[in-house]
N, C-alpha and C positions, 0 to 999 in steps of 0.2 A: 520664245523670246526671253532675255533677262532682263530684271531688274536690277540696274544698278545700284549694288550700293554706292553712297558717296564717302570717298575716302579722306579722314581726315591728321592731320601731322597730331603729333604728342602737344602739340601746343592749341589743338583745335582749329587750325585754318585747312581752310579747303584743300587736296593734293591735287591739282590737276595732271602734275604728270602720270600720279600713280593710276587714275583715273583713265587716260587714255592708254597706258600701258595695258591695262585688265583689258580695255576692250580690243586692243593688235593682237592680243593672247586669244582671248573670246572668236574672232574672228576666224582660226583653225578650226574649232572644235563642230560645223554643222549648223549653230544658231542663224536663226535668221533677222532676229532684229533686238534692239535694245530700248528700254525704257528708262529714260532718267527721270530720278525727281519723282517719282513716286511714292509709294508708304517704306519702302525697302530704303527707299534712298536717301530718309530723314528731311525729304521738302521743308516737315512745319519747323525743322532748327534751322533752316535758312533765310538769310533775307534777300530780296528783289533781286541786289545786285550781282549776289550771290547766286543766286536763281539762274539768270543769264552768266554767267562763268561755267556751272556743271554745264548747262547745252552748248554753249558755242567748244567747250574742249571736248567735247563726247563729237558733237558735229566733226569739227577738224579731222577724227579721226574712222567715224562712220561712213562707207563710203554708198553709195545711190543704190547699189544691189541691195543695200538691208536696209531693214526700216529703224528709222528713230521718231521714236514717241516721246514727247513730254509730259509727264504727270501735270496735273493744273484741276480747279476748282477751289474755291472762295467759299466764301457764308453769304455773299449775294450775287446775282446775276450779273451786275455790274463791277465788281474787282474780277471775277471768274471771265469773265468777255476782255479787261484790260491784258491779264497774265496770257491768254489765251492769244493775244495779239502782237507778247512780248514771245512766248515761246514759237509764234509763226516766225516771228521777224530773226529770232536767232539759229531757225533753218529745222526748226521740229516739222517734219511730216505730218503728225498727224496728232493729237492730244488724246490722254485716259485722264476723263473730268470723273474726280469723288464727288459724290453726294454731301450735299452741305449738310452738317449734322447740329450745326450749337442749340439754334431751336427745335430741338429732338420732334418735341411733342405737335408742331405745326409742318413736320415734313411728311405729310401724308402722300401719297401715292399721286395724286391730285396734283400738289403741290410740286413733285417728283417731274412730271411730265411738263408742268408749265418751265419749270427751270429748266430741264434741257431743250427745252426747245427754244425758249431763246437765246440760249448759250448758241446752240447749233444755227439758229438764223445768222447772227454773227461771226461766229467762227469763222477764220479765213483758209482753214487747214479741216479734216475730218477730226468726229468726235466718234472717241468709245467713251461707254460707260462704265464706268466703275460703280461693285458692289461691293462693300468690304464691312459687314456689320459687326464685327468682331472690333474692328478702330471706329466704328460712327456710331452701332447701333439702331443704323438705317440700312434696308435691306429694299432692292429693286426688285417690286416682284414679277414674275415670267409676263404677266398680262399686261404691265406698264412698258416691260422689252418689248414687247410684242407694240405696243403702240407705236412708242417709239421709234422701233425699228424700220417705220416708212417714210422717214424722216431721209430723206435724201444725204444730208451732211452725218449722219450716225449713222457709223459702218461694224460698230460690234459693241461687245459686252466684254468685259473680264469680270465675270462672278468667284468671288474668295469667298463666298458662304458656307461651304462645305456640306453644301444640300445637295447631293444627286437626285432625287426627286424630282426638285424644281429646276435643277441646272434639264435635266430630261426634256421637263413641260417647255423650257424655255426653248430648248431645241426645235420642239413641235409648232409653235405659234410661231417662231420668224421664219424668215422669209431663207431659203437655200442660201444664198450671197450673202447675207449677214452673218459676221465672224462670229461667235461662242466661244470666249477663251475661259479656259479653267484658270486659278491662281489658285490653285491647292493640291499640295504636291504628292501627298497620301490618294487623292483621288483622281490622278493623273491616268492611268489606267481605263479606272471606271470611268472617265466622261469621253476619253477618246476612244472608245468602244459604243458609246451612247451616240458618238457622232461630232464631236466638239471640233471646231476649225483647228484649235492648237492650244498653246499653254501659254503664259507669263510664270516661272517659277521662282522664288529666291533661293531655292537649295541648288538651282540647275546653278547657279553664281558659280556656285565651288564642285558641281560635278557637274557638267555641261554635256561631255563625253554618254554619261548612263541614261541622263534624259531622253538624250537626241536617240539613242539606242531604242527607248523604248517606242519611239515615234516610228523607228523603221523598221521596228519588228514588227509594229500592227498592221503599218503600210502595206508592208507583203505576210499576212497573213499568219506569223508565226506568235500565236498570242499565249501559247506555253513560254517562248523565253523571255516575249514580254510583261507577263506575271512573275518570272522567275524577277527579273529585273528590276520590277515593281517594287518586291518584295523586300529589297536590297535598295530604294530608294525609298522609302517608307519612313525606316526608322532616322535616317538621316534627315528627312526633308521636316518632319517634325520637332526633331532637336534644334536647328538652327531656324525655327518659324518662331512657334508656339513656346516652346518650354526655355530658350532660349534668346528668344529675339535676334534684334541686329547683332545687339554684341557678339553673342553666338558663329551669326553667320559668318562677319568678320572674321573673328580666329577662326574659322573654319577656312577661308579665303585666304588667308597667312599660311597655313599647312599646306593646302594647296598650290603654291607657288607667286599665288597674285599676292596685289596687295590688299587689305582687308581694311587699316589703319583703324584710327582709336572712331569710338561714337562720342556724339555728344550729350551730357549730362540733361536730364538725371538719368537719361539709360544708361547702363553699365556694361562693362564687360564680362564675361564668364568666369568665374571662381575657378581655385583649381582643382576641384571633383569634376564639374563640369568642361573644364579642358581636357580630361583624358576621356570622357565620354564621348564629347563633340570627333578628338581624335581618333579613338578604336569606329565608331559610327563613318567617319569619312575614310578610315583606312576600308573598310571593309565595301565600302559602295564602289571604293576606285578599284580595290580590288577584282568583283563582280563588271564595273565597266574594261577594264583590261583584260579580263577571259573573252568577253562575251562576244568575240568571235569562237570561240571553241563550242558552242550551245549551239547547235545547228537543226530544233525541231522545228520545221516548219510545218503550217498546218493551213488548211483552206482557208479564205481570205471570207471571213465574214464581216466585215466593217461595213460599215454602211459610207456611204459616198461622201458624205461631210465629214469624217476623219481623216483624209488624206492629211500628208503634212502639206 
């Protein structure tokens, strides 16, 4: 699935048309569902009303076959349950609630599992959890998923940790039908070999095509040309994450045909070293996604049954 970015005009208002355009384009390439309003999608530079404008134009143009998630969570139980009632009402499927993080020091594990579960008592739609400690510095750990995960209205996780280790443990303690999604795009490979339900990626935004590739090379067994293909999403998914940011990813999404439009401050956009890096990086993935029917090594199917796409 992608996370949308949210696209914005040179003057900083929301683009809704540019925004359902990306996702009528999106819609060709294999993906199976969209997240709006997540960490990709600059949620905390929006306000409420704003909020509800990204879902209901992404809604408009999502149709029932794919899913649409809304990113939501708050710093208390009670804004994170109202958002959560606003994202049902403007036709979100299902929510990916972040970890409340301002009081770092009192989100203990303990803490962790009392907040989702009241979030999820109320929820009128499914809850995934979001771990993303790299923006909170709160990290879910596998034993709290694990609790968690018998929570009738919590139907999965997207872990951005970039711990295989624990994304592994986490696999082992839930429950088969609880989803596992990776958001890390370097480790895309690695977890869907470990067994992961699927992906949320922001590098798939601008190569959607070599993602979906590598999901189908593992599906049926061909896990040489899905390490070839890895290998070839790798450097890409790291420029427009990590070293890069949104702004990154945007002019990466410009290159690529959609639209990207500007971010808003204080993030920035990419310098011009960084432009023709971001550039040679995404020519080269789309290149590798356009051969990669001519790479025909298939190889016995060792995946384990929760990698399927």
């Amino acid at each position: 699935m992608l996370p949308c970015p949210t696209p914005f005009t040179t003057g900083g208002e929301f683009d809704a048309a540019s925004l359902r355009g990306n996702i009528e384009r999106w819609h060709e390439t294999g993906i199976t569902g969209y997240i709006a309003l997540g960490s990709t999608g600059e949620r905390v530079h929006l306000d409420a009303c704003e909020y509800l404008s990204v879902l209901e134009a992404a809604r408009a143009v999502v149709p029932a076959s794919r899913l649409l998630i809304a990113g939501a969570g708050q710093q208390s139980v009670r804004h994170s349950i109202g958002e959560i009632e606003r994202a049902a009402h403007a036709g979100a499927d299902a929510v990916l609630v972040i970890t409340p993080h301002f009081y770092r020091g009192a989100m203990t594990q303990a803490a962790l599992i009392d907040y989702y579960t009241a979030v999820a008592d109320a929820a009128p739609v499914p809850v995934l959890l979001y771990s993303m400690p790299e923006l909170t510095g709160i990290r879910i750990e596998p034993e709290t998923i694990a609790q968690l995960s018998q929570h009738e209205k919590i139907i999965g996780v997207k872990d951005s940790a970039g711990d295989i280790l624990n994304f592994a443990e986490t696999l082992r303690l839930v429950p088969r039908d609880f989803a596992v999604l990776t958001g890390n795009g370097p480790l895309l490979y690695a977890a869907l070999t470990a067994g992961a339900t699927g992906a949320i990626l922001a590098a798939a935004c601008c190569a959607p095509q070599l993602a979906v590739e590598i999901f189908a090379a593992l599906k049926r067994g061909a896990h040489a040309r899905a390490l070839k293909l890895q290998r070839a999403f790798t450097p890409l998914a790291r420029a427009v994450t990590v070293r890069y940011g949104i702004g990154g990813l945007k002019y990466a999404l410009d290159l690529a045909g959609y639209t990207g439009g500007s971010v808003r401050a204080p993030l920035r956009m990419p310098a011009t070293e960084a432009r023709r890096e971001i550039a040679q990086l995404l020519s080269d993935a789309l290149r590798y996604a356009d051969t990669a029917a001519d790479y025909d090594a298939v190889e016995p199917d060792s995946l384990s049954a929760g990698a399927n796409v």
